[in-house]
N, C-alpha and C positions, 0 to 999 in steps of 0.2 A: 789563668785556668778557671773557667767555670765551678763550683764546687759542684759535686755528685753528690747523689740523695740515696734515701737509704730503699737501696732493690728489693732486697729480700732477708731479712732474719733466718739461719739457718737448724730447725731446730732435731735434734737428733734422737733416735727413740730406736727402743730393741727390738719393738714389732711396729711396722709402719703401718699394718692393718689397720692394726687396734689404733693408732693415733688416726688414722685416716676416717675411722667410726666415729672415735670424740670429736674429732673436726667439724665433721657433716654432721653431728647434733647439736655443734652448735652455731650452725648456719652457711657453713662455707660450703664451695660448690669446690671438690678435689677432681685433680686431671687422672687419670690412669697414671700407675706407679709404672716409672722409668727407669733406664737402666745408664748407670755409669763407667765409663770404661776401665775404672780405677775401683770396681767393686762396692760402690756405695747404690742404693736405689733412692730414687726422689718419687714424690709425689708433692704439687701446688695447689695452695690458693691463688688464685690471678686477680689480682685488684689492679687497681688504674696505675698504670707507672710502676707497682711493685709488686709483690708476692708474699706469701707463704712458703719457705720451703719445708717439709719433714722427708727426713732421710734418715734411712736404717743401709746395714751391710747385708748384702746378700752374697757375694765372695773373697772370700778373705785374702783366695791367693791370688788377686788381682790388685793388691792393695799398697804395692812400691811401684804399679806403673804409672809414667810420663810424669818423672822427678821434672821440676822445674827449681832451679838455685840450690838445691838439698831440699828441698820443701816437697814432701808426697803427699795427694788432698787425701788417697784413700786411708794412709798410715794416719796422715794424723785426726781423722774422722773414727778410725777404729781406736787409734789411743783413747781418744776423747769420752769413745761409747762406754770403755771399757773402765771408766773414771766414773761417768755420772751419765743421765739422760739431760737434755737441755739446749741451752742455748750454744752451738758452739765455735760458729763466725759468721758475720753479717757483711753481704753483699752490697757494693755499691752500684748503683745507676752509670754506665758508663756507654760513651756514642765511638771511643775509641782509646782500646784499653792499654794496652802499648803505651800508647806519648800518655796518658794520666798514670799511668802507675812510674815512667821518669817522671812527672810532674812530681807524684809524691815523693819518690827520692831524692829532688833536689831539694823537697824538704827538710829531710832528716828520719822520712817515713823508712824501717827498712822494708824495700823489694828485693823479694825473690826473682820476680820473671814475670813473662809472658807465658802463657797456656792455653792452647787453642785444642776442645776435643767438638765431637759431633755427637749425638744421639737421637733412637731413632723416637720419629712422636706418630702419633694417629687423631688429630683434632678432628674432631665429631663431624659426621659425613664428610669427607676427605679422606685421601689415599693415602697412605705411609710415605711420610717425608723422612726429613734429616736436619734438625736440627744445628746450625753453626753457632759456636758460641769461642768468643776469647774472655782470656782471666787476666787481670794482674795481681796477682799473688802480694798481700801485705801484709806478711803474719810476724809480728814480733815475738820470737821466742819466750821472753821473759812474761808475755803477757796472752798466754796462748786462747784463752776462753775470752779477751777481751780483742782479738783483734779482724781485720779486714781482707776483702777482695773484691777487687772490680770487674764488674762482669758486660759485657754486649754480647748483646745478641742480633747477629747478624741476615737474621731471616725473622726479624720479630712478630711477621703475622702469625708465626706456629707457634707465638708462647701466648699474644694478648685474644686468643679467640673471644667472640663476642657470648660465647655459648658457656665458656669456663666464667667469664667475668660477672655475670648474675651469683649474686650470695640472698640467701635468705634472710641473713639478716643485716642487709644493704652495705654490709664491710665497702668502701669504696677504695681508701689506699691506707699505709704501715703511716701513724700519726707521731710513731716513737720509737724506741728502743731503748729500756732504759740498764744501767750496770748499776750492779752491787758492788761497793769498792770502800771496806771501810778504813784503807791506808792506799786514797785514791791518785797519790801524786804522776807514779809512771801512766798511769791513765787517763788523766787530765794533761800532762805535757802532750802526749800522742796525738789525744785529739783536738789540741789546742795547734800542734805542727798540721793537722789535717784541714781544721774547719774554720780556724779563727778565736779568738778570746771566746771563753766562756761567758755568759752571762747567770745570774742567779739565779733557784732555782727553789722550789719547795723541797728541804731536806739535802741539796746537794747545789749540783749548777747543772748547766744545759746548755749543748751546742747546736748552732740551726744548719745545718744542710740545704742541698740542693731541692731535696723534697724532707719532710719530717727531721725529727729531733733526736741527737742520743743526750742522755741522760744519765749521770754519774751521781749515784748519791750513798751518804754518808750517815742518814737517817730516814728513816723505810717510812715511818707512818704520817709523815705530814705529805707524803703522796698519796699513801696506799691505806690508809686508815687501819683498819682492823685486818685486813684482807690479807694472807696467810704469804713470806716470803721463802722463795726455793731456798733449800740448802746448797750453800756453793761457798768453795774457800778460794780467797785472793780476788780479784777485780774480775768481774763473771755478769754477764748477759742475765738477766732473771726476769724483763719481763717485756710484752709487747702491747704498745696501745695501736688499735685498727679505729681508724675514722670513720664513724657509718652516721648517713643523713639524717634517720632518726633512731632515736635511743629506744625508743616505744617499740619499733623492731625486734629489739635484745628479748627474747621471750622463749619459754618454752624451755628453759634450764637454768639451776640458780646461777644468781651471781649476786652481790656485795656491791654496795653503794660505797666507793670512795672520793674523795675530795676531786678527783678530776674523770672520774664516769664508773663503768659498772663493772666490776672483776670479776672472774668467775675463781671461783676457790677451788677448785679441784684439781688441783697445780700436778697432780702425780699423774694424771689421764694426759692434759697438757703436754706430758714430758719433760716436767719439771721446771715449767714456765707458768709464768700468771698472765695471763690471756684478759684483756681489758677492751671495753671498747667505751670511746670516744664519741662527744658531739663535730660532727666535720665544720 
């Protein structure tokens, strides 16, 4: 099995407006907010290979449909909301999500299932399509803010538009994802059944992906320097680094020099993530 990379970070926020405003000031080009069959709304960043996603709930009583294994996306997205804003599961790059998500089962990964929904899109001068997309579902209970799912998308010209993929401040694809884990061990076997041995890491360790890194650490400032960490209890997503060509780009809103590129500190607009970008 190939390993898959990381698709998309899925970050969750009470008003997707208002995160959809912080975005675009600070340089990302957002699609029109979409609708989920399962009562959550999305709106993306599109970079090369992955994304941005933020999603808020727009209806609640849509939020136990299309159970796959016990697993509901829209329950457990409203549980999540109703916990914290943030990070609250990270997509994987997948060409055929069915046989990888058995792949990761015979890991020791738990799957729930297969999930296949549709939604509708409008990419800029073009008619109203229909997005197809399948999921493999790989949420471990015990580790719900740190865990997974794979996604394809089976009509991919209606997600990689060439018109959404320009960012202002040259974002080109997701360089990381890193978790706060400071009793990391179920979270390090998981990813260690996902991606292969860890290797070491500043403050913690690091596993490579098909595309970008997740990152499991144990001590915040020999990554992240001064630069302010989300509040989150137990092994929890807290930040994203986006690979852009040049750093001289990053401009037009603070940010925080740390040991490996530029944060921006306003983690609560974020949605209770630290937003960093990267030399690609």
């Amino acid at each position: 099995m190939t390993l898959p990379g990381i698709d998309h970070p899925l970050v969750l926020l009470r008003d997707i407006e208002a995160g959809r405003r912080f975005y675009a000031g600070l340089g990302f080009t957002l699609t029109p907010v979409g609708l989920h069959p399962w009562g959550t709304s999305t709106s993306l960043a599109v970079l090369e290979r992955s994304a941005l996603e933020l999603m808020g709930i727009y209806d609640e009583s849509l939020i136990d449909a299309m159970d796959v294994g016990g697993f509901r996306f829209g329950r457990h997205m409203r549980d999540a909301l109703a916990e914290r804003e943030g990070i609250a599961l990270v997509a994987l790059h997948s060409q055929g999500a069915a046989a990888d998500g058995e792949a990761m089962a015979a890991r020791g990964v738990p799957y729930q299932g297969h999930l296949g929904f549709r939604r509708k899109v409008k990419p800029p001068g073009r008619d109203w399509d229909e997005a197809v997309v399948s999921l493999g579902m790989l949420v471990d209970p015990a580790l719900p803010r740190a865990s997974h799912f794979l996604a394809q998308q089976h009509k991919p010209e209606l997600l990689w538009v060439p018109e959404w993929m320009v960012h202002a401040n040259g974002a080109r694809h997701i360089a990381a994802v890193t978790y706060w884990a400071p009793r990391p061990d179920a979270l390090l076997a998981r990813l260690t059944a996902m991606f292969g041995p860890a290797r070491p890491a500043r403050g913690g360790h690091e596993f490579a992906t098909g595309q970008g890194v997740f990152r499991v650490l144990t001590d915040w400032a020999p990554e992240f320097g001064d630069a302010p960490r989300p509040a989150v209890e137990g092994p929890a997503g807290v930040a994203i680094d986006f690979a852009v060509a040049d750093l001289s780009r990053v401009a037009g809103f603070a940010t925080i020099r740390t040991p490996g590129g530029l944060a921006v500190p306003d983690i609560a607009a974020a949605g209770n993530v630290l937003i960093r970008f990267v030399a690609a």
